[in-house]
N, C-alpha and C positions, 0 to 999 in steps of 0.2 A: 293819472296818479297811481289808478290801482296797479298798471301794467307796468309800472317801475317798480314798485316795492312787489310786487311777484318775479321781477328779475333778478333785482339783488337777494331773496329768499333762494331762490334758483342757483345761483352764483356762490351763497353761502351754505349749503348742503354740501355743493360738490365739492369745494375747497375741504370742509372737514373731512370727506370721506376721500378725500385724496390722502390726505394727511394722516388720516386711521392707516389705513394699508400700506403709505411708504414705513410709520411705526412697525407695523404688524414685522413688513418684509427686513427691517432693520435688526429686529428683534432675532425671526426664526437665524439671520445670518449670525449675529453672537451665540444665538445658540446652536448652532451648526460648532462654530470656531470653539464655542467651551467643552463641545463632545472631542472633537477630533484632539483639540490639545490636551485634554484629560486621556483619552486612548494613547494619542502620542505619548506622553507621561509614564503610562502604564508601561507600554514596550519600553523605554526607556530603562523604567525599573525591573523588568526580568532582562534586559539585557546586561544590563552592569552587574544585575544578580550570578548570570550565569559566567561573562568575564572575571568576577572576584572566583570563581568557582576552577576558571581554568586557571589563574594567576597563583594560586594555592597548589596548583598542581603540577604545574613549572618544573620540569628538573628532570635527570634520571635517579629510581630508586631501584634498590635492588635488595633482594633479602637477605639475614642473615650468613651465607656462607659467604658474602662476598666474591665469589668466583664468578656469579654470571650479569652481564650488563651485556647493554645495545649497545651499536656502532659496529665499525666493521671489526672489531675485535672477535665478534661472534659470526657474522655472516659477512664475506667476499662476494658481492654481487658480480666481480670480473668474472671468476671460473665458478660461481653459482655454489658455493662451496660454503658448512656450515662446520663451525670448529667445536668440539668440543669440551667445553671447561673440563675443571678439575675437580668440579663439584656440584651434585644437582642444588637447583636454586633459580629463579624468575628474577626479571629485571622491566619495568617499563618504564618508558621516558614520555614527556607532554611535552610542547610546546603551547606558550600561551594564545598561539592563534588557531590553534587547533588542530594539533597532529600530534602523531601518536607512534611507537614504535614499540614492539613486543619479542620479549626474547624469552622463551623456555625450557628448561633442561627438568626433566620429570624423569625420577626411576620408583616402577613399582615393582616392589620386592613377589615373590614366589615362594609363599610357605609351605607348598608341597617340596619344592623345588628351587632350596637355597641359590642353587648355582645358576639360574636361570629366571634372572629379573630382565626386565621390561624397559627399555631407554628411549623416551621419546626427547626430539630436542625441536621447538618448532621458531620459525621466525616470519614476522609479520608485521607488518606497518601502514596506515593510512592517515584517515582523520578518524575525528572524534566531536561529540558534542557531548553537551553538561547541558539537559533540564532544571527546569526553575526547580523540581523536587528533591535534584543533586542525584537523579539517576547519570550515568556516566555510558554513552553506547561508542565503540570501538568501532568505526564501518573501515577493515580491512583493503586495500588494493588487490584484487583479483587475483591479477595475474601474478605478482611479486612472493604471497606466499610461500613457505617452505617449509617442509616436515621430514625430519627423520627419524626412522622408529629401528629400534638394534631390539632383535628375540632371535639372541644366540643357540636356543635349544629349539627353535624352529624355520629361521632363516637361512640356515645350511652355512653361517656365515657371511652372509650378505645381506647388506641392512637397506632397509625401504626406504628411496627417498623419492618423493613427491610436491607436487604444487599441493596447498593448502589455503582454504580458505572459509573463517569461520568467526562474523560476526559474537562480540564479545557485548555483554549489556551485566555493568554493574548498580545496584540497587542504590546504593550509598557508600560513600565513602569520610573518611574521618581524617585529617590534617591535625598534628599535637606533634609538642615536643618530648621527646622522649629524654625523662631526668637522667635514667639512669644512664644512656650513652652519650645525650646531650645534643643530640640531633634532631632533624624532623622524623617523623615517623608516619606512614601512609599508611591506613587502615581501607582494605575494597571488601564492601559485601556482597558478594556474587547473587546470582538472578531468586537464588533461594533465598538468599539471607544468611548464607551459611560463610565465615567470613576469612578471608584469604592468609595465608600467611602473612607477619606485617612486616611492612618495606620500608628503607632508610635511606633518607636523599644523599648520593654520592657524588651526584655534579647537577653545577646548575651557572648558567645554563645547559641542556640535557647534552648528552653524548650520543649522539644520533649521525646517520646515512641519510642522506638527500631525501628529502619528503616528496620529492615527483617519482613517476615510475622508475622505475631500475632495470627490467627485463622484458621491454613490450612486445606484444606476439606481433602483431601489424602495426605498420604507419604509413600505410597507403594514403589514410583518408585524411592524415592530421593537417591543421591548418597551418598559417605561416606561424603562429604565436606559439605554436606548440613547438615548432621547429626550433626556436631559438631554447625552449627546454630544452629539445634532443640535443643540440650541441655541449649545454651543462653536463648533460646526462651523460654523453658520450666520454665526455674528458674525466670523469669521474672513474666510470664502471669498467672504461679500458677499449672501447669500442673500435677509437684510434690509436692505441697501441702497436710501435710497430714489434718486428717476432724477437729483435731480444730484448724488451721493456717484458713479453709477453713470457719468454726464457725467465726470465728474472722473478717473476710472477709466480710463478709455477715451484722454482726453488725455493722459495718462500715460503708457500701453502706447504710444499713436502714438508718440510716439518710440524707443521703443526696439524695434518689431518691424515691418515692412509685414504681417504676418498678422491677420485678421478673424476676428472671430466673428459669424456668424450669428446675424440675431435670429429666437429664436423667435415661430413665427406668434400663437402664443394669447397672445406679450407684447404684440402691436402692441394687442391689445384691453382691455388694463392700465390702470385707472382713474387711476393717477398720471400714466401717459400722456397720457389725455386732456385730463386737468385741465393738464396742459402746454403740450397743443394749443391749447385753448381758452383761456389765458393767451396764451400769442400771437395768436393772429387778433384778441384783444379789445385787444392794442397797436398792432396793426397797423390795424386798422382804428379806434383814436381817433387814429393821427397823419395817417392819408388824411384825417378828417372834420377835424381843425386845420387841416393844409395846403390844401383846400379853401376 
């Protein structure tokens, strides 16, 4: 008798303390799932933060003179070639997924020396991110940058043109309608705090140049997926252009810019070339033999 009721004693210990610990293990796992979906929540909430932050910022804006905006209105990635407005003045454009395009035409004046101000016009594009604080950071594509800088009283007439590239980080920025013109109006306060001229949305969605690269130095290494960019890239920027789409090009830019592009040497040896060549000399030389 005693050896049974010291069994079932036995029997009912363990069952409780089975039962405590699957509780216990029950427990830690809700609370495991009430941490993780409360975090989860959290990211949730800076992330829609930061989307409403880019969704505000949507458009191309551009400052008061009106003259300067992104697109290729201002930079020709074919002949690498930057135009310049008719009036200094900044232009940037957002997209809401996250890219970005930068256009600037800066003159500073010379009060020693009226006649000899300072023209810088720079062009630049990448992505961009918005922190949960509304700081705003600009990360440029490398190699795509462009700057051209005109000091007529000491460039002998010839103006500096260059790759550029130069990470931009805005502190805060401000979205309101402007009564008096009746537009949106973009307020950026640079890394000081000191605060930008203000911008006024002039299209939306923005007026922008393909957000992949545009002028890449190698593509040795690229993979297959990138490949299929290079062919957007290509039809775009003129890559496959044959020479009179490329003639036609050129005529174009002449008016709008006195700047060249240099040809390169291994193009003069370009079999459309010479088939060019050789179309002319064979008209030239049937209207010497008629005229004869």
């Amino acid at each position: 008798m005693f050896s049974i009721i010291t069994l079932l004693s036995l029997y009912l210990s363990f069952h409780i303390t089975t039962v405590k610990s699957d509780d216990t293990a029950t427990t830690s796992e809700d609370d495991s799932q009430s941490s993780s979906t409360a975090s989860a929540s959290a990211t949730a909430t800076i992330s829609t933060k930061e989307q409403e932050f880019m969704n505000s910022l949507e458009g191309t804006w551009s400052s008061k003179s009106h003259q300067v905006f992104t697109g290729s209105g201002f930079y020709d990635p074919v002949d690498e070639l930057i135009f310049e407005p008719s009036l200094p003045g900044i232009s940037y454009s957002f997209t809401a997924d996250g890219h970005f395009e930068q256009a600037l035409y800066r003159v500073t004046s010379n009060p020693k020396k009226p006649a000899c101000p300072i023209a810088v016009i720079t062009f630049q594009h990448g992505s961009y991110e918005v922190l949960d604080n509304g700081t705003v950071i600009l990360n440029p594509i490398e190699i795509d940058g462009r700057q051209l800088v005109s000091d007529p009283c000491n460039d002998n007439g010839t103006s500096s043109y260059t790759r550029f590239n130069s990470t931009t980080v805005f502190k805060w920025f401000t979205v309101e309608l402007n009564t008096y013109h009746g537009i949106q109006e973009l307020q950026l306060y640079q890394y000081d705090w000191s605060a930008l001229q203000p911008l006024y949305l002039v299209y939306k969605p923005p007026l922008m140049l393909p957000t992949i690269t545009l002028n890449p130095v190698s593509e040795g290494t690229q993979s297959v997926t990138v490949s299929s960019k290079k062919k957007k890239r290509d039809s775009f920027i003129g890559n496959n252009l044959n020479v009179r789409e490329r003639v036609r090009r050129y005529l174009e830019n002449k008016h709008k810019t006195n700047a060249k592009k240099l040809i390169n040497k291994n193009e003069l040896f370009d079999s459309s070339y010479l088939w060019w060549i050789a179309s002319l000399c064979i008209c030239v030389g049937s209207v010497l033999f008629l005229s004869a």
